[in-house]
C-alpha positions as CSV (number, residue, x, y, z in Angstrom):
1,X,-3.9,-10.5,-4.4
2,X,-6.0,-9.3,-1.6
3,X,-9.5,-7.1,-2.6
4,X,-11.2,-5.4,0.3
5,X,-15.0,-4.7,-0.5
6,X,-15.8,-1.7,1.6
7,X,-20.0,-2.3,2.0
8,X,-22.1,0.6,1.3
9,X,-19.2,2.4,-0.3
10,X,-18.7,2.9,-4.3
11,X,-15.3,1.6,-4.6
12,X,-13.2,-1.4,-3.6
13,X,-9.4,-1.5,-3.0
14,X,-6.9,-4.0,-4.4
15,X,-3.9,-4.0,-2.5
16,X,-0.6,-5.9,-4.0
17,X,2.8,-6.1,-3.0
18,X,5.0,-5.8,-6.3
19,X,7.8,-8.2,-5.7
20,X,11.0,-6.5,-6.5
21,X,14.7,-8.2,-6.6
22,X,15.6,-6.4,-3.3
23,X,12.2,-7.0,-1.6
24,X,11.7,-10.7,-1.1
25,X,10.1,-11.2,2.3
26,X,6.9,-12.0,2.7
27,X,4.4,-8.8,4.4
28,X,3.0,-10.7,7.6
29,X,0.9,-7.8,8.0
30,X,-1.2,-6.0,5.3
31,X,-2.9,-2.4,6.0
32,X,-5.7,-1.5,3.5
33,X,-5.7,2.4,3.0
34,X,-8.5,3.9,3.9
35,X,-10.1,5.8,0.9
36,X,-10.5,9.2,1.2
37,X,-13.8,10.8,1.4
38,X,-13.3,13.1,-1.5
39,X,-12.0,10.4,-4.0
40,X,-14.8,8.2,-3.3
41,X,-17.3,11.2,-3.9
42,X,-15.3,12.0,-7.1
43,X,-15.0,8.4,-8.2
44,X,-11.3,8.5,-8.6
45,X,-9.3,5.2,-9.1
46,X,-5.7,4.7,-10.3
47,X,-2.8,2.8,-8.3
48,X,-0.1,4.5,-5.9
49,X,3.3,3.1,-5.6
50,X,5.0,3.4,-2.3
51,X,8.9,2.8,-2.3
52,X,9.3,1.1,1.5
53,X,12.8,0.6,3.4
54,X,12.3,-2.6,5.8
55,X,14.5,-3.0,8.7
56,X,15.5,-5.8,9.9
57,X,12.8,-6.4,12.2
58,X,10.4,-6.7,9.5
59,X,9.1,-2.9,10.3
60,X,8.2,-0.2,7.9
61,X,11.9,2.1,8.5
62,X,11.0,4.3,5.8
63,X,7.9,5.3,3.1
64,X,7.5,7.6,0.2
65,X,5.5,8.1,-2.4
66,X,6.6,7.2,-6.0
67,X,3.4,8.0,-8.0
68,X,-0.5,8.0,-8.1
69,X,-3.1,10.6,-7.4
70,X,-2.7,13.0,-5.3
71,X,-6.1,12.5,-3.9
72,X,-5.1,8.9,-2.5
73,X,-1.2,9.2,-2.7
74,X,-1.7,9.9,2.0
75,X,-4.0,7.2,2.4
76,X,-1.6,4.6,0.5
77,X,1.4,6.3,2.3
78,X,-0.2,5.8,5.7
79,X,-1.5,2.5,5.1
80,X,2.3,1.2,3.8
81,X,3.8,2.6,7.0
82,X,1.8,-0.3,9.0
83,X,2.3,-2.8,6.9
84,X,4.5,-5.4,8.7
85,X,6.8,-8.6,7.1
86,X,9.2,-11.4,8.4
87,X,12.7,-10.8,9.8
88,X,15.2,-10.7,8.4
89,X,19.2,-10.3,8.7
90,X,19.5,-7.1,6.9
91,X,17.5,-4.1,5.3
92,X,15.5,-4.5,2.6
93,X,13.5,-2.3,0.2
94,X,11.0,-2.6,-2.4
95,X,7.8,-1.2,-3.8
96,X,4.0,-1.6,-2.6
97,X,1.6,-1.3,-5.4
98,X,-1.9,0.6,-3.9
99,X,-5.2,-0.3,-6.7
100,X,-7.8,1.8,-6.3
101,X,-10.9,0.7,-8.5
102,X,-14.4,2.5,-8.8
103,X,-17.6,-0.4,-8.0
């Protein structure tokens, strides 16, 4: 599990990939979401799943959002699309679990 500690700010972000039967490679690459200005003043925390389509070059083909708030569903969304993982032969898909906590 990976936990980025933004200093100075009033939440941190726990990023986890949820290991699905389709999804088995491993992400080389991780993007943390930036958290939006308003959730952070609001102290809003919950977890955003994000459904990604891999291609076989280990790029982000597709994203969409499956749930979360709507207040940090875009950051997640955007933060997905970069993420990177290993080749592979084929396509793959899976889901990207987003955690945001309050400090």
């Amino acid at each position: 599990m990976l936990t980025l500690i933004l200093l100075g700010g009033e939440m941190h972000l726990r990023a986890q990939q949820a290991q699905s039967e389709e999804l088995v490679r491993r992400a080389k690459t991780r993007v943390q979401p930036a958290i939006p200005e308003l959730a952070r003043r609001m102290n809003i925390s919950g977890t955003v799943k994000i459904e990604v389509v891999v291609a076989a070059n280990g790029t982000v083909k597709e994203a969409r959002i499956l749930g979360g708030h709507p207040v940090l569903a875009n950051a997640a969304l955007d933060a997905a699309r970069k993420w990177r993982f290993e080749p592979a032969g084929a396509e793959s898909s899976g889901v990207i679990d987003f955690k945001f906590e309050p400090r």
